[in-house]
Kinemage of the C-alpha trace (Angstrom):
@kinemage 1
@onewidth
@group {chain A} dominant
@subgroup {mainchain}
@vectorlist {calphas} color= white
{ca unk a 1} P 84.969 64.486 78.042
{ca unk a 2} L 82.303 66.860 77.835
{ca unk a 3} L 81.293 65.971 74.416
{ca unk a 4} L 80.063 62.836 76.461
{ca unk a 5} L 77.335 64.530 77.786
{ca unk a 6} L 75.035 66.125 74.966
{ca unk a 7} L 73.046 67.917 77.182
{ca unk a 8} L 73.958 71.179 78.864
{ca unk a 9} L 71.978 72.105 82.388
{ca unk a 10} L 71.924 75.557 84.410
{ca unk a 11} L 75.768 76.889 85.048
{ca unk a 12} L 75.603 77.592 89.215
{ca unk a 13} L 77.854 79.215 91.343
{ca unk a 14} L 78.609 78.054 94.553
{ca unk a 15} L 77.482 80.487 97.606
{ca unk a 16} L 78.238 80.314 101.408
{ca unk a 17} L 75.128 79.275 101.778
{ca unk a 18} L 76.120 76.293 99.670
{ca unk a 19} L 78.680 75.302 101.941
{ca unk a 20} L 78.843 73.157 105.106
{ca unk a 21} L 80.986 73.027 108.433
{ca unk a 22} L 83.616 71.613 106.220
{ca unk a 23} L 83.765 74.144 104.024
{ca unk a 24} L 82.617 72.691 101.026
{ca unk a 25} L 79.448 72.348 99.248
{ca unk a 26} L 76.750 70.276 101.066
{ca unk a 27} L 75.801 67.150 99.579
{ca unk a 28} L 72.397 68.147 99.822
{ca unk a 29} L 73.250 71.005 96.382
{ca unk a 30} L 75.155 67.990 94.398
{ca unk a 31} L 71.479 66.611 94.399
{ca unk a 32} L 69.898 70.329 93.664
{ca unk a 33} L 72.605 71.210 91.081
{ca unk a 34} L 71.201 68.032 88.953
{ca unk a 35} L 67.450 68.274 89.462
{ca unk a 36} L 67.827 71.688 88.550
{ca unk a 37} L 70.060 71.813 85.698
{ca unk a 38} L 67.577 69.214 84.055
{ca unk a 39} L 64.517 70.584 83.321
{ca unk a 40} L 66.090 71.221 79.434
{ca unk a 41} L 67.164 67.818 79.430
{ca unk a 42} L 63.776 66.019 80.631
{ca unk a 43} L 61.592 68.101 78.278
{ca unk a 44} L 63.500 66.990 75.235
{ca unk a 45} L 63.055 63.517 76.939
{ca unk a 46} L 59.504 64.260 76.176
{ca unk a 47} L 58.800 65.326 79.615
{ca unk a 48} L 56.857 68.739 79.352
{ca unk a 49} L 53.885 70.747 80.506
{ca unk a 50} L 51.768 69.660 77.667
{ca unk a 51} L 52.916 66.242 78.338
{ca unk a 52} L 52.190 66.386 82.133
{ca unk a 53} L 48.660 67.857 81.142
{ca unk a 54} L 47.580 64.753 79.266
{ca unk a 55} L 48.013 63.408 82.540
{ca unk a 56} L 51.587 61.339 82.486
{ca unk a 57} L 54.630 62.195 84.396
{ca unk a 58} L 58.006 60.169 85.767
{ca unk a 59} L 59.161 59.432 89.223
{ca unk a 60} L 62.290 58.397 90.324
{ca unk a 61} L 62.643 54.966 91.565
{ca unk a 62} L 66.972 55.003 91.975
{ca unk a 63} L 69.674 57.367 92.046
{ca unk a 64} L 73.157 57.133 92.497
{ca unk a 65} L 75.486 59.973 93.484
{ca unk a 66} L 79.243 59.476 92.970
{ca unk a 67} L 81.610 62.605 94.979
{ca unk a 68} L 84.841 62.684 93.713
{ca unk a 69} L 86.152 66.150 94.015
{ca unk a 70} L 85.129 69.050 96.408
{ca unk a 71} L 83.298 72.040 94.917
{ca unk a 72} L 84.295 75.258 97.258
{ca unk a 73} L 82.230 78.684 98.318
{ca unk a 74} L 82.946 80.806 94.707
{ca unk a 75} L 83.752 77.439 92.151
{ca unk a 76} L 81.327 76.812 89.018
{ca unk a 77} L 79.023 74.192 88.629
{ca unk a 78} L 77.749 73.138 85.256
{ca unk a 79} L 75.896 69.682 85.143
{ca unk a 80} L 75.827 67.980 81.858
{ca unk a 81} L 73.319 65.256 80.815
{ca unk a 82} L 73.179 61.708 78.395
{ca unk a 83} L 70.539 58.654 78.511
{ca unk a 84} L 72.392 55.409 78.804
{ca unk a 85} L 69.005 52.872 78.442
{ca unk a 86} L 65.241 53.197 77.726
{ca unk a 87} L 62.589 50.656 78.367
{ca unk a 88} L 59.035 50.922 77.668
{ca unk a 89} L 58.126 51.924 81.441
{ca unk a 90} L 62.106 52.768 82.640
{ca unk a 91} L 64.525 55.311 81.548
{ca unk a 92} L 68.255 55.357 82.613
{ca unk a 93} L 69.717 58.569 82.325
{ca unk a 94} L 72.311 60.568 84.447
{ca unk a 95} L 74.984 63.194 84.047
{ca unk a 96} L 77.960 64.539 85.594
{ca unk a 97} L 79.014 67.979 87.273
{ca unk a 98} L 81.759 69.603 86.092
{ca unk a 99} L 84.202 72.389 87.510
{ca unk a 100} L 85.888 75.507 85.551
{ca unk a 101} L 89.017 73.678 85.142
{ca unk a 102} L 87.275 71.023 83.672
{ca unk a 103} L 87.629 68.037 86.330
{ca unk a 104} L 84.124 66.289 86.824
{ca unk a 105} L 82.881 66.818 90.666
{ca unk a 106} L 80.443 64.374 90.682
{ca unk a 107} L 78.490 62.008 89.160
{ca unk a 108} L 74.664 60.710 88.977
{ca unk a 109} L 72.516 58.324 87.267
{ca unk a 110} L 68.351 57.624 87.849
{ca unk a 111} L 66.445 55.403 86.979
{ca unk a 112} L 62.936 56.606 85.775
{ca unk a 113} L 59.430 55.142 85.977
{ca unk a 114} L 56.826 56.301 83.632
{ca unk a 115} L 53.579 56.935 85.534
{ca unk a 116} L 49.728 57.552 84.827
{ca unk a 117} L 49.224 60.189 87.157
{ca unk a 118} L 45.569 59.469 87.066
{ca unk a 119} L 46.256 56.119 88.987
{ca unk a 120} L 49.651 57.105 90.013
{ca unk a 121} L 51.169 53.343 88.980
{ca unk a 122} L 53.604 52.920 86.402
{ca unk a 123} L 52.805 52.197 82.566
{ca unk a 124} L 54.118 52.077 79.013
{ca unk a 125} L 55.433 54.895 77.159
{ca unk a 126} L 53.130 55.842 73.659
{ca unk a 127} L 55.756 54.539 70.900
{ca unk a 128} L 56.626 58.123 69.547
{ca unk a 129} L 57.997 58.927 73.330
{ca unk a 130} L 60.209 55.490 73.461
{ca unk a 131} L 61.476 55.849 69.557
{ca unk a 132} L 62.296 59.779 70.715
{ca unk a 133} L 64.377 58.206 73.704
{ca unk a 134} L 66.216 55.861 72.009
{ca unk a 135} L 67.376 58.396 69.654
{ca unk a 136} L 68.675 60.043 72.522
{ca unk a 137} L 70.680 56.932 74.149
{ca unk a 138} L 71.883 56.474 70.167
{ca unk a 139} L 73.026 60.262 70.024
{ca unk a 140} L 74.678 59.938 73.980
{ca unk a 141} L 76.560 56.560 72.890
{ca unk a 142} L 77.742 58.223 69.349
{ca unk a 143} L 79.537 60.743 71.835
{ca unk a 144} L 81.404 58.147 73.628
{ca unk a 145} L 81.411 56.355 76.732
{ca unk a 146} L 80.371 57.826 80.175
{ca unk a 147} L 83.313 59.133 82.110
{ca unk a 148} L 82.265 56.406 84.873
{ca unk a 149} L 81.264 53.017 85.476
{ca unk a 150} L 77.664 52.787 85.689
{ca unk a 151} L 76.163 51.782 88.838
{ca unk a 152} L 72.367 51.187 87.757
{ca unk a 153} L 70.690 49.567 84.692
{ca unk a 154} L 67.161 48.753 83.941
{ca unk a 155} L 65.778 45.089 82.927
């Protein structure tokens, strides 16, 4: 199942801190646990520093967050990442978190816009960035099928 998701983020353990009245982790860290574990993932996307310096960046327009089994004060987190869909102005990418014993914890997909940060609307992708992409969704679909329905696509 792992295999599934190429791309490996930041393992985290889960603190007290973490936790919530119900003594397990807070939604809220699902959500931190993903944006954090990604920032391998986005800059072989295409998504880094030098990339942001010319002036382009992506925002997220969508994301869905699937719970399906409690993570506890002491458990490990490790998010894994794939691209299901790239457009010239959307990508559709997501990932899943995944326990010690294997079971995935949760699930998430986004849906990207690409964005001229110098008028802060949306635009096209240069061709290298989309043909990089795509070889990304073609490498994440050689691995096999998510591990969960998809919620999201792009048009």
């Amino acid at each position: 199942m792992e295999d599934r998701y190429p791309y490996i983020g930041e393992t985290i353990q889960v603190t007290q801190d973490m936790c919530d009245l119900n003594g397990h982790m807070n939604v809220v860290f699902y959500v931190h646990i993903f944006e954090h574990g990604s920032l391998n993932f986005y800059h072989d996307l295409g998504f880094s520093s030098e990339y942001f310096s010319e002036g382009f960046s992506n925002f997220t327009l969508e994301m869905n967050v699937k719970y399906i089994k409690e993570m506890k004060e002491g458990e490990i987190a490790l998010p894994r990442y794939r691209v299901f869909d790239v457009k010239p102005k959307l990508i559709h990418c997501g990932g899943v978190i995944i326990n010690e014993s294997g079971d995935v914890c949760a699930t998430q997909e986004n849906v990207l816009v690409h964005v001229d940060m110098g008028t802060r609307k949306s635009c096209e992708m240069n061709e290298k960035m989309i043909d990089r992409i795509q070889q990304l969704v073609d490498e994440s679909n050689n691995a096999g099928q998510p591990a969960f329905d998809l919620r999201l696509s792009i048009r």
